[in-house]
C-alpha positions as CSV (number, residue, x, y, z in Angstrom):
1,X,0.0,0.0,0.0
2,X,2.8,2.4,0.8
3,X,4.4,3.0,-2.6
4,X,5.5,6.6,-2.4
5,X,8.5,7.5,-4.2
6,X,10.0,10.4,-2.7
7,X,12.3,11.3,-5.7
8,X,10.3,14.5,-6.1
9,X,10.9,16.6,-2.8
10,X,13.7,18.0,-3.8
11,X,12.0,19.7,-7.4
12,X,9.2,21.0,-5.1
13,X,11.2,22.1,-1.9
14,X,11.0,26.2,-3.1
15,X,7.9,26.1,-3.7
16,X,7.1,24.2,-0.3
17,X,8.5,26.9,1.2
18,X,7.1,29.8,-0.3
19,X,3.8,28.4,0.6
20,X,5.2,27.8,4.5
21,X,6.3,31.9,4.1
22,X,2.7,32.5,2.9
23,X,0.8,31.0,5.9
24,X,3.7,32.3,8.2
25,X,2.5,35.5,6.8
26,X,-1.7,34.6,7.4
27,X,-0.8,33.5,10.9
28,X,1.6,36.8,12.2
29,X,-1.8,39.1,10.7
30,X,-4.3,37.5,12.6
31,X,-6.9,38.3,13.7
32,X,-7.8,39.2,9.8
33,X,-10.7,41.7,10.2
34,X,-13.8,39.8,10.9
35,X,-15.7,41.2,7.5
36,X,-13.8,40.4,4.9
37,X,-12.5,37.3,7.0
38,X,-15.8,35.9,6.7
39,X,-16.3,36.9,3.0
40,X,-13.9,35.0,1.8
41,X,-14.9,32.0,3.8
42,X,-18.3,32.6,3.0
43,X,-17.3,32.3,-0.5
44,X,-14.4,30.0,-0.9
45,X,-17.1,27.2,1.1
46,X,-19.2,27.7,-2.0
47,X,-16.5,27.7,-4.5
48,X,-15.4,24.7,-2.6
49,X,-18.8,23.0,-3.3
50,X,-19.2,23.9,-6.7
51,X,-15.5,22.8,-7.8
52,X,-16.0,19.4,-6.1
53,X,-19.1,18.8,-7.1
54,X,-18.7,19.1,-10.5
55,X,-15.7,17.3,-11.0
56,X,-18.2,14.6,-9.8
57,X,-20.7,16.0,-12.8
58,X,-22.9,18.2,-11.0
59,X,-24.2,20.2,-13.5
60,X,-25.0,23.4,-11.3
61,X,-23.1,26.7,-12.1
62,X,-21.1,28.4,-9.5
63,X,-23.8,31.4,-9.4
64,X,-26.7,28.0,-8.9
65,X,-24.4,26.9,-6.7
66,X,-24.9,30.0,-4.6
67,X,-28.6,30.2,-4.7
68,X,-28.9,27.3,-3.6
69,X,-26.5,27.5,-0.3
70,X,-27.7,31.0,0.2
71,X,-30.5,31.6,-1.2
72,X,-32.5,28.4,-0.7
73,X,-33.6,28.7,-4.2
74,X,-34.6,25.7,-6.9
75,X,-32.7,25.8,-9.7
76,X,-35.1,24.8,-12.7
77,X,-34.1,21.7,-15.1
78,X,-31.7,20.6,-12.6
79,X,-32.1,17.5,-10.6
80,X,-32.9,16.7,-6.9
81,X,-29.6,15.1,-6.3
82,X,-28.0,17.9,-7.8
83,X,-29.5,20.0,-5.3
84,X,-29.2,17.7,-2.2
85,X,-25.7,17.3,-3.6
86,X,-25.2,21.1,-3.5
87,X,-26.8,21.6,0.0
88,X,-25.2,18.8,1.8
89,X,-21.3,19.3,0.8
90,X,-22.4,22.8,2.4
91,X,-22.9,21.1,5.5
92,X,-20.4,19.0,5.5
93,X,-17.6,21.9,5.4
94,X,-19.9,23.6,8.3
95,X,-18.7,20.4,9.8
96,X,-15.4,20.3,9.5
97,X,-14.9,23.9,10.8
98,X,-16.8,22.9,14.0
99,X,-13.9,20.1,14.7
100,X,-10.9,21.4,13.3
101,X,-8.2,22.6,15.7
102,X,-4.3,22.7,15.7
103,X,-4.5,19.6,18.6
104,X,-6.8,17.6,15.5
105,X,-6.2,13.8,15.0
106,X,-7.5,12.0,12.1
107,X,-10.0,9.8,13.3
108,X,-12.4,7.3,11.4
109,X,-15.5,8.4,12.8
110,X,-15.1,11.8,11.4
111,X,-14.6,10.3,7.9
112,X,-17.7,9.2,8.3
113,X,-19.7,11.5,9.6
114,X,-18.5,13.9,6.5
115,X,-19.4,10.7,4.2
116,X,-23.0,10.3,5.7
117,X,-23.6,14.3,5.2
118,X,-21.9,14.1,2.2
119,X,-25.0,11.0,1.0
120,X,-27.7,12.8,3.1
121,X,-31.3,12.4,1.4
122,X,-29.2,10.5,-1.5
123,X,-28.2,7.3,-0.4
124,X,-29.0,6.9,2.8
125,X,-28.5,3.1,2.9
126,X,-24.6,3.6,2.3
127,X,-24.3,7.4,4.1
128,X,-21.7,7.0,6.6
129,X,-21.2,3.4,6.3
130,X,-18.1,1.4,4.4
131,X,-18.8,-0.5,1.4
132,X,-19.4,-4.1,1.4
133,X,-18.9,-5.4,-1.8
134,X,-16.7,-4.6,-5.0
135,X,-16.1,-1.4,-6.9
136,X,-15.0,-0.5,-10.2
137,X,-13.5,3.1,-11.1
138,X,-14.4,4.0,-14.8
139,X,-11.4,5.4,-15.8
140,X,-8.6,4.4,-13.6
141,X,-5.8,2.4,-14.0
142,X,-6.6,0.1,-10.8
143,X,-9.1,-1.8,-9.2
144,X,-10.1,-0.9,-5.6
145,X,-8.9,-3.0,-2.7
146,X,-11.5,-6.1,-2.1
147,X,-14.7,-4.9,0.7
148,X,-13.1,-7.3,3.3
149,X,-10.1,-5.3,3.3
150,X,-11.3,-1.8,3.7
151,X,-11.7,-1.4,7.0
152,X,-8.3,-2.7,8.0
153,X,-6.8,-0.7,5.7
154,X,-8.5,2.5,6.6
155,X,-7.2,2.1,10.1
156,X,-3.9,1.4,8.5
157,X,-4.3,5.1,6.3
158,X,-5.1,6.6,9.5
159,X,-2.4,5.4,11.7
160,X,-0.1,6.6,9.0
161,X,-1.2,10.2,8.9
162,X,-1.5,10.4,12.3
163,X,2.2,8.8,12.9
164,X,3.9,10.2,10.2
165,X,6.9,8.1,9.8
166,X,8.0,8.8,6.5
167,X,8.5,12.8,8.2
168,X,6.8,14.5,5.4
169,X,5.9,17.9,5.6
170,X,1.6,18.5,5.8
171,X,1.3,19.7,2.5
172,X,2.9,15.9,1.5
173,X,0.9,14.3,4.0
174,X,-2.6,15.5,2.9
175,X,-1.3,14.6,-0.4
176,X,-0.5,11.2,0.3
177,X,-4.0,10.9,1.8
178,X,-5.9,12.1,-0.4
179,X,-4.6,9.7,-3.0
180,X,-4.4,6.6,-1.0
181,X,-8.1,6.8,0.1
182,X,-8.9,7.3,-3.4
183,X,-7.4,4.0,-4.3
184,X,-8.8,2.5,-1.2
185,X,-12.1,3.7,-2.4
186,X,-14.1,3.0,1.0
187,X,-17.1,3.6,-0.1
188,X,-20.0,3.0,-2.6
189,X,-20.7,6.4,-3.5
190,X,-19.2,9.8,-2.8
191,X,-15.5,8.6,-2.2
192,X,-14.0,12.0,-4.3
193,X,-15.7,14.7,-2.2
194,X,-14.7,13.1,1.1
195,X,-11.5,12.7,0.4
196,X,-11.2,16.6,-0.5
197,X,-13.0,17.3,2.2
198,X,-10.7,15.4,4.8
199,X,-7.7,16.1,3.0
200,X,-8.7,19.8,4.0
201,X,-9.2,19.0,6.9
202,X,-5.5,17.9,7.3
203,X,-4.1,21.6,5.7
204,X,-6.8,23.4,7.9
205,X,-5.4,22.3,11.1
206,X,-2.3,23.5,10.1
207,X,-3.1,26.6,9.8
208,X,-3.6,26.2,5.6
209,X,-6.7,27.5,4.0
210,X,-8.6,24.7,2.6
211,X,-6.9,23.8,-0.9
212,X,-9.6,23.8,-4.0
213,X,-9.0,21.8,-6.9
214,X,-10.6,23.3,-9.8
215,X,-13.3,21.9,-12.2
216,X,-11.2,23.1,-15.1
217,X,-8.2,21.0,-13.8
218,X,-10.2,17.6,-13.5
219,X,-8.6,16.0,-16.3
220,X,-4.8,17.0,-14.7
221,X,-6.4,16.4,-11.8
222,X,-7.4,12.3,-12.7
223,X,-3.8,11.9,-14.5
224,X,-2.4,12.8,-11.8
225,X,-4.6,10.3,-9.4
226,X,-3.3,7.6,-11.5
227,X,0.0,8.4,-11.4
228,X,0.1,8.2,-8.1
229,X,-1.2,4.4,-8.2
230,X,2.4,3.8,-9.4
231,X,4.2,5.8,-6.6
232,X,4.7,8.8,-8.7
233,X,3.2,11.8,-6.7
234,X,4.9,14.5,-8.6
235,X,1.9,15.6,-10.5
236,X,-0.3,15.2,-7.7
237,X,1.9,17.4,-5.6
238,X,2.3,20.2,-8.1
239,X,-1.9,20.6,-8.1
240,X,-2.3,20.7,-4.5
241,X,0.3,23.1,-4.6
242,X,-1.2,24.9,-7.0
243,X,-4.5,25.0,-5.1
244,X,-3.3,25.6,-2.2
245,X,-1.2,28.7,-3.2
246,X,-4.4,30.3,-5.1
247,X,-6.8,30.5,-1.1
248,X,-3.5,31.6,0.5
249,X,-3.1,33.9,-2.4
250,X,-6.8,35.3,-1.9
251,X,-6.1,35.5,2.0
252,X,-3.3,37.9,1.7
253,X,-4.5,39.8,-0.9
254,X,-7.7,40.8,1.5
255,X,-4.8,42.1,4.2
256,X,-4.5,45.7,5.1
257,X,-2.1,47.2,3.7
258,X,-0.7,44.6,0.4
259,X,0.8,45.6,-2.2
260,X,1.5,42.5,-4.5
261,X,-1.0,42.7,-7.5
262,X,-1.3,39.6,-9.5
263,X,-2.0,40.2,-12.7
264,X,-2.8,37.9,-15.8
265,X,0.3,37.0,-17.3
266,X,-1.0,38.0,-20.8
267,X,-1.5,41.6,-19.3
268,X,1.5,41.1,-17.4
269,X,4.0,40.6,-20.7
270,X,3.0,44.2,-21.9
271,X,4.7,45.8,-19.6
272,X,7.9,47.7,-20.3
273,X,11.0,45.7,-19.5
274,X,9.4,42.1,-19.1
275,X,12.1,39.8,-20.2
276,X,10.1,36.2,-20.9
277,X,7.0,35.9,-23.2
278,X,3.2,35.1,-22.5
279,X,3.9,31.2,-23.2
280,X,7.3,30.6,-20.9
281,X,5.6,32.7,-18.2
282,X,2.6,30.6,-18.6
283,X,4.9,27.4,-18.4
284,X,7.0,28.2,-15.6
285,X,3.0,28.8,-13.8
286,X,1.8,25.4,-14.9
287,X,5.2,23.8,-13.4
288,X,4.8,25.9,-10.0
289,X,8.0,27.6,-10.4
290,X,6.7,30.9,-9.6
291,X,4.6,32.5,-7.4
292,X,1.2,31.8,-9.1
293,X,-2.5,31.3,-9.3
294,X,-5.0,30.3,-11.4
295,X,-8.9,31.9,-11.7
296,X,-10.6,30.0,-14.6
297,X,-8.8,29.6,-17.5
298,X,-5.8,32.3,-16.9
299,X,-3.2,32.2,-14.8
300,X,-2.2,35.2,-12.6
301,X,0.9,36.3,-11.1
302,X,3.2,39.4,-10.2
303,X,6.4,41.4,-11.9
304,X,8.4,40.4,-8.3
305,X,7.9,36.6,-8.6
306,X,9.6,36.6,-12.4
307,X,12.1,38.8,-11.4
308,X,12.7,36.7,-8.1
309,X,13.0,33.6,-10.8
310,X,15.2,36.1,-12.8
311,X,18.0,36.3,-9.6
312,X,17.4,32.7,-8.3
313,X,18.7,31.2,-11.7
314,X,21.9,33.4,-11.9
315,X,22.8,32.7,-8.4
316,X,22.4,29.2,-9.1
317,X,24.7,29.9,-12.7
């Protein structure tokens, strides 16, 4: 079960800790002002939703999504389960806030509780309850662990995380996690939006915003998921990165008193003295070698993080 090559850490170790600077950063400004503290929660819990569950193909929009969590509003032509779907994963963050802490250990039973909110009004017959029988996963390059085995190794995940022996660092952990209770695939139904939701719950009490992998990145995202199966977590890695360095991103920019401005790259590029192009800026982005974000389709970063990539690589020359 524990094939993790660890051949990657040292590619990723800047980045690593330019994320560790960022929520050293969050942490030394608390408390954030309470108003636009709670906007942003208020409205990276329903990005949160929407991403998750339409990588599971929820068809709702993100502004559907937000009628429905705060509007109580029905959204016409789209289904029940889309909306119980949409409501539920809602709850099941409100959840997780009420027992996260920095003294949290992973336990089973809160697995399961998120699971059985996460099913609520769905399938209640399998909410909150490991599978007892065989699963296949359209599209993935393995076949889930047989039912009789599940339980055994959850304990064993959970024990792991909570141990640590390999000494990774909690951005590794979560990642770890998240893909080996994929694979273990626990339950009949809703196995992908627990696992994000408990694999946030592992940042969170860190002291990480929760990390949101994008709708637009589900095909990355799945690659990288069965990548993993083989020990390779270096794609993995670089998209919880990724996430994870967009909410921090959106946290400091809401301080008082920031100055960093991301930008789109393609506006970025126009201005005067800019040494790289629209496409290696883009590239160095998408490989998480500068300080960058991504909102929808375009990628967003500032002058300071290529010109700190600028004076990195001649000191390494």
């Amino acid at each position: 079960m524990w094939n993790i090559d660890l051949n990657y850490r040292e590619e990723f170790q800047t980045t690593f800790d330019r994320l560790y600077e960022k929520k050293q950063i969050l942490q030394s400004s608390r408390p954030l002002p309470t108003i636009a503290l709670n906007k942003i929660k208020e409205s990276l819990s329903i990005e949160w939703t929407y991403n998750s569950n339409s990588i599971e193909g929820n068809s709702l929009t993100l502004r559907e999504t937000q009628m429905v969590i705060q509007e109580g509003i029905t959204i016409k032509g789209k289904s029940l389960r889309e909306h119980f779907e949409t409501y539920n994963h809602d709850k099941a963050i409100d959840f997780l806030f009420t027992v996260v802490n920095d003294q949290y250990v992973l336990r089973s039973i809160d697995i399961l509780s998120l699971h059985a909110l996460v099913l609520r009004s769905i399938e209640e017959d399998f909410a909150g309850r490991l599978r007892n029988g065989g699963v296949r996963i359209s599209g993935a390059n393995f076949v889930p662990p047989n039912a009789n085995k599940v339980s055994d190794l959850l304990d064993e995940l959970i024990d792991f995380i909570n141990t640590n022996p390999l000494q990774l660092n909690d951005i590794e952990l979560a990642t770890v996690f998240h893909h080996k209770l994929v694979w273990i695939h626990p339950f009949f139904d809703g196995n992908g939006r627990t696992v994000r939701l408990v694999m946030n719950l592992l940042l969170m009490r860190c002291g990480f915003p929760p990390a949101i992998i994008l709708k637009n990145d589900r095909k990355k995202y799945y690659e990288a998921l069965n990548q993993a199966n083989a020990g390779n977590y270096q794609k993995l890695t670089l998209l919880m990165c990724q996430a994870l360095e967009r909410t921090l991103n959106i946290y400091i920019n809401a301080l008082p008193g920031n100055d960093k401005e991301y930008i789109e790259i393609s506006n970025l590029v126009q201005e005067p003295n800019m040494p790289y192009g629209q496409e290696y800026i883009s590239l160095l982005a998408r490989q998480g070698k500068i300080d960058a974000y991504k909102e929808g389709r375009n990628w967003l970063t500032t002058r300071e993080a290529v010109e700190n990539y600028i004076s990195t690589r001649k000191r390494k020359r």
